[in-house]
C-alpha positions in Angstrom: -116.4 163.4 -21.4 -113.4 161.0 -21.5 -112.3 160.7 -24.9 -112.5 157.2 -26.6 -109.0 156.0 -27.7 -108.7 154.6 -31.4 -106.9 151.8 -30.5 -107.5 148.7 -28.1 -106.3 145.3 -26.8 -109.2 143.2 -26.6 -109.6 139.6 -25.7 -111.3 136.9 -27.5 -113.3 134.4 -26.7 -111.9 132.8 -30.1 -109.4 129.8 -29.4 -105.8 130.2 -30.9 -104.6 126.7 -31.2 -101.2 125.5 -32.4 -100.2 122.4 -34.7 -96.7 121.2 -33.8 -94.9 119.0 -35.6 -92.0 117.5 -34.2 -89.5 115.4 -35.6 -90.1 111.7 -36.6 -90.3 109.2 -39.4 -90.8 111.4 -42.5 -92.5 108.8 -44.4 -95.4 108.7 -42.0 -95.9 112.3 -41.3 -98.7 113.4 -43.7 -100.9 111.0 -42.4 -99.9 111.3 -38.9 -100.6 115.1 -39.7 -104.1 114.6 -41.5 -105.0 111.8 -38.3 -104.5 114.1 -35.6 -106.3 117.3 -37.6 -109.2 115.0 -38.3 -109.1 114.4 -34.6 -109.1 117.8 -33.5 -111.8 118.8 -36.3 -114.1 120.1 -34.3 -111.9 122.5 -32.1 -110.1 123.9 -35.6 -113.3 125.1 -36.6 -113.8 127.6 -33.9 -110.3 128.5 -33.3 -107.4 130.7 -34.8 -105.0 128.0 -36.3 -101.2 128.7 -35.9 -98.6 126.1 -37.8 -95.8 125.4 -35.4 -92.7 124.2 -36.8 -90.3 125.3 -34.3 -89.9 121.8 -32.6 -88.8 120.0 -36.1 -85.3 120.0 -36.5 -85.4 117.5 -39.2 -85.2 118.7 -42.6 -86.2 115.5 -44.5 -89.6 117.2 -44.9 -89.1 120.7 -46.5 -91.7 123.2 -44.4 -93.5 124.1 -47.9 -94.8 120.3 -48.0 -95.9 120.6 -44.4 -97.9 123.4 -44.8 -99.5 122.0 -48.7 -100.5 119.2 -46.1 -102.5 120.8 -43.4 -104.2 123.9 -46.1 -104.9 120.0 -47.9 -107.1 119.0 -44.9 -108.6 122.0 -45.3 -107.4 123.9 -42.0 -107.2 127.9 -42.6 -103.7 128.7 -40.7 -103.5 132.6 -40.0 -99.9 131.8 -39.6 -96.6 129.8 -39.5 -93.9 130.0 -36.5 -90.4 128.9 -37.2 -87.2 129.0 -35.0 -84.8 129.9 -37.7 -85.1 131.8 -40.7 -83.8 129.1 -43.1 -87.2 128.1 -43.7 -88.6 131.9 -44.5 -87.7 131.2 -48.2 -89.9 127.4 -48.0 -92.9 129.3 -47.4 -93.1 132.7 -49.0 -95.8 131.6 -52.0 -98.0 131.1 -49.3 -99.2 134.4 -48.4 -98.8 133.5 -44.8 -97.2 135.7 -41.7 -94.4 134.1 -40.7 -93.0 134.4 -37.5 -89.5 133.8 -36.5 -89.5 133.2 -32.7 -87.2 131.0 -30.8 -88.7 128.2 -29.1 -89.0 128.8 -25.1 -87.5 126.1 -22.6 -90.9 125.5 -21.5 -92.3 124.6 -24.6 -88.9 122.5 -25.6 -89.7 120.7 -22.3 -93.1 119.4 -23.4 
């Protein structure tokens, strides 16, 4: 009998979908934020929730504010992805992963 190994990648039928938040008019970006979550309400509540910061360059919003906003509308991230590790320090009382990863062409592109 072929023995059964311990460990496994499996696929999910489970969504991961990511927030990104781009750069734009600071004074309108919780709302903007809290709009588009309300509008995607029903696919955050089967899915694996990723924060995306990678695309905001801007630092007139500090990345702990961003993230008090979307755990406010009441989205469970399972973590935060950030192109540079300036903004590590922002988020550590959150208890989240974070994960520095540089953002691709592709998704620059987009």
């Amino acid at each position: 009998m072929k023995r059964r190994r311990q460990a496994v990648i499996k696929g999910s039928s489970l969504p991961a979908l990511r927030i990104v938040v781009r750069d734009g008019d600071a004074h309108s970006l919780r709302t903007e934020l809290l709009e588009t979550i309300d509008n995607a309400r029903p696919l955050l509540a089967e899915a694996i929730a990723v924060l995306d910061l990678r695309e905001r360059l801007a630092r007139d919003v500090d990345a702990h504010d961003i993230v008090t906003a979307v755990r406010d509308a009441g989205v469970r991230l399972a973590a935060v992805l950030i192109g540079d590790s300036g903004q590590r320090d922002a988020l550590a009382e959150f208890s989240l992963p974070v994960i520095e990863a540089p953002l691709s062409t592709r998704d620059a592109l987009r």
